[in-house]
N, C-alpha and C positions, 0 to 999 in steps of 0.2 A: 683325598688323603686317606690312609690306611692306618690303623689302630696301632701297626708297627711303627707307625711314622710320627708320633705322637711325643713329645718332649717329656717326661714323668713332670716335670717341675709346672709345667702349663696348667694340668687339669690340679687343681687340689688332690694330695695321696690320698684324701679320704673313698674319693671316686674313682680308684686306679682297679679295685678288684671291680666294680661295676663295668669299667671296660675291658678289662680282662675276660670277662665272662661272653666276650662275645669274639674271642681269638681275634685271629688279624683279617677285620673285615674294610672295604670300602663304605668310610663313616656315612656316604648322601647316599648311596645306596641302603644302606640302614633307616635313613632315617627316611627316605621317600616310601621304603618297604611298608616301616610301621606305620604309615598315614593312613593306610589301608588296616592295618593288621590288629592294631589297639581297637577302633570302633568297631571290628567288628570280631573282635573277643568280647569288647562289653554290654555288645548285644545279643552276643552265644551266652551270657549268664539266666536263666531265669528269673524275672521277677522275684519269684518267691524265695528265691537263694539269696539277695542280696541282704537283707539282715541277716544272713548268718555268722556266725565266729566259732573258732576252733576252741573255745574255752570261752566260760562266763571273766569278762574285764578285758579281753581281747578286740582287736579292731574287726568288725563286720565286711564283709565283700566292697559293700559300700565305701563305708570309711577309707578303705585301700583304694578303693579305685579315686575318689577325690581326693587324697591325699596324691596320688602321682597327676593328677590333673592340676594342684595348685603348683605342686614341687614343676612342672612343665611352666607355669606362668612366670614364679619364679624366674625359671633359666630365660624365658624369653626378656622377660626385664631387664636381666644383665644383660643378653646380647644385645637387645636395642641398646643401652647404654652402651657396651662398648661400642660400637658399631657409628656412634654419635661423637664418640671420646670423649664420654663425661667422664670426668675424674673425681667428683664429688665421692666421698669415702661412703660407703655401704654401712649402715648401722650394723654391728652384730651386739645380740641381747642375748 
């Protein structure tokens, strides 16, 4: 499936410029690409760079990077749930 192929109402609007940003690619081609491509940006970081932040109260290299590492578990949650067809409702807090 190609990013053009994508229903707007499917993905939450909130996530519509997150896909956008990636024009109209073949999504398993993307996402087989980055299997590769994430680990080994976060091993192009320097140790010694990963406490850094762009301003004092800002999030660290770190903090970024495990923040899209939970945000990934996250989505993998849902998809095993759907994918089981739990309908049990999602908390949001």
């Amino acid at each position: 499936m190609r990013t053009s192929e994508l229903i707007i109402s499917e993905p939450i609007p909130f996530y519509k410029a997150y896909i956008d940003v990636l024009g109209d690619v073949e999504l398993l081609e993307i996402l087989e690409t980055q299997l590769q491509n994430f680990p080994n940006f976060i091993e192009s970081v320097p140790e010694n760079k990963l406490g850094h932040a762009y301003e004092i109260g800002k999030w660290t290299i770190a903090q970024v990077l495990l923040h899209i590492i939970d945000s990934e578990r996250v989505f993998q949650y849902r998809s095993l749930r759907f994918s089981r067809g739990d309908k049990t409702p999602l908390l949001r807090i």
